[in-house]
PLY file of the C-alpha trace (Angstrom):
ply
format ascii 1.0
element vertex 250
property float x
property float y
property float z
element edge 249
property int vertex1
property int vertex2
end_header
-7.25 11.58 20.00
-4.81 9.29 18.58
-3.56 11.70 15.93
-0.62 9.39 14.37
-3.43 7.70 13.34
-5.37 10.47 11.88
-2.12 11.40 9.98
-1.77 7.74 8.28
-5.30 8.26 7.65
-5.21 11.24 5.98
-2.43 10.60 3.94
-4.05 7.53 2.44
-7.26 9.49 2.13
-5.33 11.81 -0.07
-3.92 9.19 -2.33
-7.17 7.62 -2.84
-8.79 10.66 -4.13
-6.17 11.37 -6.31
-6.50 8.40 -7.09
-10.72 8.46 -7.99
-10.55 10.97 -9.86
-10.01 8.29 -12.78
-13.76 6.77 -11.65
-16.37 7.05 -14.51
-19.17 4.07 -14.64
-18.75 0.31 -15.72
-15.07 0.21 -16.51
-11.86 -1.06 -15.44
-8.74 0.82 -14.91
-5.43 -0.58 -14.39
-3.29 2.08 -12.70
0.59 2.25 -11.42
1.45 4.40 -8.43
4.74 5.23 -6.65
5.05 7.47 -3.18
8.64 8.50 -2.38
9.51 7.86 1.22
8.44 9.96 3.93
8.84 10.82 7.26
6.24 12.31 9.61
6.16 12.85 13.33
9.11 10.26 13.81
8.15 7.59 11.47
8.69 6.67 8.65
6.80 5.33 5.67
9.43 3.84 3.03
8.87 4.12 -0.86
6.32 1.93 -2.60
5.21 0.97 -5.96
1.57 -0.63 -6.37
-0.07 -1.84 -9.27
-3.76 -1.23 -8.82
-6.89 -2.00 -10.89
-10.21 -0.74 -10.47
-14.01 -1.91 -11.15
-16.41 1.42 -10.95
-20.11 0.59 -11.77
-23.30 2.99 -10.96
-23.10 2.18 -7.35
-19.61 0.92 -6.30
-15.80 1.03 -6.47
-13.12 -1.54 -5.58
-9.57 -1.20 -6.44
-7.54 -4.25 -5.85
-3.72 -4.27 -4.86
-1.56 -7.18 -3.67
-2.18 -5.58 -0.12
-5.18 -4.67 0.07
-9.18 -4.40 -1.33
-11.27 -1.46 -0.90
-14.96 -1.49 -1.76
-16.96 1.64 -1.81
-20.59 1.58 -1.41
-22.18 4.51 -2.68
-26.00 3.91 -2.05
-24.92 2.62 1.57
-22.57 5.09 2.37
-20.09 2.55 3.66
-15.99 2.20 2.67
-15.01 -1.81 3.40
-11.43 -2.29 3.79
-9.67 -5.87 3.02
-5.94 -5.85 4.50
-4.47 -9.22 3.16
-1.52 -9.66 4.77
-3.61 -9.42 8.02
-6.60 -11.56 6.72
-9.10 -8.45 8.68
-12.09 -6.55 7.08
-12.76 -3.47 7.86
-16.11 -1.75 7.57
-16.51 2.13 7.92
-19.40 4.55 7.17
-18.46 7.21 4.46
-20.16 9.50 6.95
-17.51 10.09 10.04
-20.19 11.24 12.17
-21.76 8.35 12.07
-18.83 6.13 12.90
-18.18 8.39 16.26
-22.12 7.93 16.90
-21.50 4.11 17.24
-18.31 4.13 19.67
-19.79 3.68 22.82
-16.20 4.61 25.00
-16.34 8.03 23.54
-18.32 10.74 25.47
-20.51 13.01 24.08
-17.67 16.01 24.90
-15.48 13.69 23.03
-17.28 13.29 20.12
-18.25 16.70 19.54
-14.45 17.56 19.77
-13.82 15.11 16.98
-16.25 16.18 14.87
-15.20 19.85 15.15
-11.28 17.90 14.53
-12.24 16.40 11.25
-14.65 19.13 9.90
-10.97 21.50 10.17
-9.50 18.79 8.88
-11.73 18.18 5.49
-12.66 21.83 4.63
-10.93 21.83 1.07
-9.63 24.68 -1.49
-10.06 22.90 -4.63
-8.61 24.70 -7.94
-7.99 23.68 -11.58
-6.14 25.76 -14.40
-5.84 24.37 -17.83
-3.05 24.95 -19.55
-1.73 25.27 -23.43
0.37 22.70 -23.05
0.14 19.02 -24.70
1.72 15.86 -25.24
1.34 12.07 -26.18
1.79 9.72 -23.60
1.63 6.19 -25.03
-1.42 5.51 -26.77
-2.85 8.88 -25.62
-2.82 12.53 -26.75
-3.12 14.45 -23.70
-3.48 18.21 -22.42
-1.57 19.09 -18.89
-3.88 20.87 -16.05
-2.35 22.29 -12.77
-4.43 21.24 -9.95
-4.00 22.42 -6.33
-6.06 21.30 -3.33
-5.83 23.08 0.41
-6.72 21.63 3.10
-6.16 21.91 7.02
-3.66 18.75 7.38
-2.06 19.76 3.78
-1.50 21.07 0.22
-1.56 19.02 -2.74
-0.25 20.44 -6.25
-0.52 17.99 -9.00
0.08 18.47 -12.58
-2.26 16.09 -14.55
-2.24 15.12 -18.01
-5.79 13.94 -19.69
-6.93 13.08 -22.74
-9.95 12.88 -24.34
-9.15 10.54 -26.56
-11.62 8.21 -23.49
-15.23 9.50 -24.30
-16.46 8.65 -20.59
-19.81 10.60 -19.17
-19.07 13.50 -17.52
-21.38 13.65 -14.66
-20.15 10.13 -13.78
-16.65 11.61 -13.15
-17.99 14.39 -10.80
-20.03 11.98 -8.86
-17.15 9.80 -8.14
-14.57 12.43 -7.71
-16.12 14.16 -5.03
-18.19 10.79 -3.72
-16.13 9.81 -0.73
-15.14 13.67 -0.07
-18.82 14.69 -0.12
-19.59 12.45 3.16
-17.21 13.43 5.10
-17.34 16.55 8.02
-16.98 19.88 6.92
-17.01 19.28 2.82
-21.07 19.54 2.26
-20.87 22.89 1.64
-18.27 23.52 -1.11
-18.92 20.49 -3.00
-20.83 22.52 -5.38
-17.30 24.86 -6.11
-15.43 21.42 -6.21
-17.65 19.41 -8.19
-17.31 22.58 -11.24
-13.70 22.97 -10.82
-13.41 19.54 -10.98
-15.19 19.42 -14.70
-12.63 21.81 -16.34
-10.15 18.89 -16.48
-11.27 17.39 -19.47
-11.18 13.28 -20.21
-9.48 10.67 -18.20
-6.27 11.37 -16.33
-3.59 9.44 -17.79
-0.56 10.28 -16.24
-0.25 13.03 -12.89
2.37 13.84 -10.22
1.39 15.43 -6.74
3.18 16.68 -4.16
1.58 16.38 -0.75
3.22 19.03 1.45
1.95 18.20 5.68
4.05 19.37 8.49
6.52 21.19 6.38
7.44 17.61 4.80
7.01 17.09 1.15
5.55 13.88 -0.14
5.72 13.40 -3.96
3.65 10.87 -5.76
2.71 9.96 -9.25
0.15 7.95 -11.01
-0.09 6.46 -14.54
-2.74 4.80 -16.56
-1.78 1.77 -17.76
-5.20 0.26 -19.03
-8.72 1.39 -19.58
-11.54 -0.37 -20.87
-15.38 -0.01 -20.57
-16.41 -3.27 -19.62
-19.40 -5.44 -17.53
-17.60 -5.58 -14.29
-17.08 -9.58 -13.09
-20.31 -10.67 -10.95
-17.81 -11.54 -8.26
-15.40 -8.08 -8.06
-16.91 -6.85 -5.01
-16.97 -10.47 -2.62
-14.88 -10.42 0.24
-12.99 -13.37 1.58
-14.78 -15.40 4.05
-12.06 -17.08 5.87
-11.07 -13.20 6.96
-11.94 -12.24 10.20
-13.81 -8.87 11.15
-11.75 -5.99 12.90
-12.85 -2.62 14.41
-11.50 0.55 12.33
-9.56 3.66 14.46
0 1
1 2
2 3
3 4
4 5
5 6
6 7
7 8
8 9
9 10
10 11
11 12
12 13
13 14
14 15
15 16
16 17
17 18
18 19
19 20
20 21
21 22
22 23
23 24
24 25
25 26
26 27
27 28
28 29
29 30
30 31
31 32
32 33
33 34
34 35
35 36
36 37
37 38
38 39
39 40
40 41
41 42
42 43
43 44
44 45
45 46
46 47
47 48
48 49
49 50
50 51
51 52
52 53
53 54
54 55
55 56
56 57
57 58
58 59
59 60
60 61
61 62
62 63
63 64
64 65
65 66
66 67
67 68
68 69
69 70
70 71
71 72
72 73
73 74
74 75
75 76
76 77
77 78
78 79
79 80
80 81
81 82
82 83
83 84
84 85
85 86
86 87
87 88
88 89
89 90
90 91
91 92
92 93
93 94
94 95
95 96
96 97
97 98
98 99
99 100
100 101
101 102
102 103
103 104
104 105
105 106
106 107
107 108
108 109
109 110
110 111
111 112
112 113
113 114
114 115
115 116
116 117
117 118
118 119
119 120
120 121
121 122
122 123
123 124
124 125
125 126
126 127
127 128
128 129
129 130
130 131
131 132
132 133
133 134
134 135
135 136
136 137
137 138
138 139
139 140
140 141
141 142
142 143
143 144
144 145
145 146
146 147
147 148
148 149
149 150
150 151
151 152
152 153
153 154
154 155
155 156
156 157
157 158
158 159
159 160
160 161
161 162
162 163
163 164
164 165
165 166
166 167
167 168
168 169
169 170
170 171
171 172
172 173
173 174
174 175
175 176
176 177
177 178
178 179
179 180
180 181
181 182
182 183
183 184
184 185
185 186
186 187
187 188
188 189
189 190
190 191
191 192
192 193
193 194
194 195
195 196
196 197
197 198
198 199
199 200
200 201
201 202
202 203
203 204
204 205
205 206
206 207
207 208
208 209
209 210
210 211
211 212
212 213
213 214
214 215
215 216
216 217
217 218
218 219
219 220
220 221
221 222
222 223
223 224
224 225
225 226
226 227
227 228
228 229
229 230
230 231
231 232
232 233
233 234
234 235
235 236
236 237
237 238
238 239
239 240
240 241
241 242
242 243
243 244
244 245
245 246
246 247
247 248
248 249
């Protein structure tokens, strides 16, 4: 199994939960993140800063960077991936399973080891503990939570401060927060325990740092709300370029 690429993988699947947990319904969010540098099995992945905004409706996601587009169909289960500095699109099924189902150089021994692989890899310890404590950050008074996620390739602890100041609908926030998790190997069964701890973090998260601790190696992160609006997404948000060419995902 090519594992380095499992790791990149996981890492970015991490950040993009983190970062979904801001998903509602028909609204845009404009978000800035910065990841420290890291280094992981011999590489290493320098600093960055991305300015992303995000279109959620009752079916999809898309945030939008300078690098890169990623779509999330929720009725058809797939995750499309734009890369724009290589002009490829990406399309993967939510479902992992499914993805090893259509590789037709894998053997059946080899798929059943992946699958056993990634349902390690997903099963997730996912708890939430509100705390006294409270602030304003810019426009928003907000309450911290201490949040702290265990999984096989990693622990995340994140202190996140929300406000509900954003009347958004509840149910809405679970659904998206635990959308792309729920379709992966090994997460069906807890979603339930997720999905409630989850819904004790009250409002939108306006401002969080995380620490992502794999191999030993920490990897600190934060993430800050920078615009929110509830809005008729643009007819257009979810197109993809058509002079991009197609390309085959790990």
């Amino acid at each position: 199994m090519k594992k380095k690429t499992f790791l990149k993988w996981g890492i970015a699947l991490m950040l993009l939960t983190l970062m979904f947990q801001n998903a509602y319904g028909d609204i845009y969010m404009k978000q800035k993140q910065h990841t420290d540098a890291v280094t992981m099995m011999g590489q290493t992945q320098p600093a960055t800063d991305v300015i992303s905004e995000s279109w959620i409706t009752s079916d999809k996601i898309v945030i939008m960077s300078e690098k890169q587009k990623v779509i999330m169909d929720m009725d058809k289960k797939i995750m499309t991936m734009v890369n724009h500095e290589q002009k490829a699109i990406v399309d993967m099924p939510m479902d992992f399973s499914e993805k090893m189902d259509r590789k037709g150089d894998m053997s059946q021994e080899e798929k059943a080891q992946f699958q056993q692989f990634m349902g390690k890899m997903m099963q997730m310890d996912l708890k939430v503990e509100e705390t006294k404590e409270r602030k304003k950050i810019g426009k928003w008074n907000c309450r911290k939570y201490l949040q702290t996620i265990q999984m096989a390739m990693g622990t995340t602890n994140s202190e996140i401060w929300a406000t509900e100041d954003i009347k958004v609908d509840e149910d809405l926030y679970a659904k998206y927060s635990v959308g792309m998790l729920s379709q992966m190997p090994g997460m069906s069964q807890n979603m339930s325990a997720i999905t409630q701890e989850l819904k004790k973090i009250k409002g939108v998260h306006v401002y969080s740092e995380q620490t992502i601790t794999m191999m030993g190696q920490p990897m600190k992160s934060t993430i800050e709300l920078m615009e929110f609006k509830e809005e008729k997404a643009p007819s257009n948000v979810f197109d993809l370029p058509t002079e991009y060419k197609k390309a085959e995902g790990f």
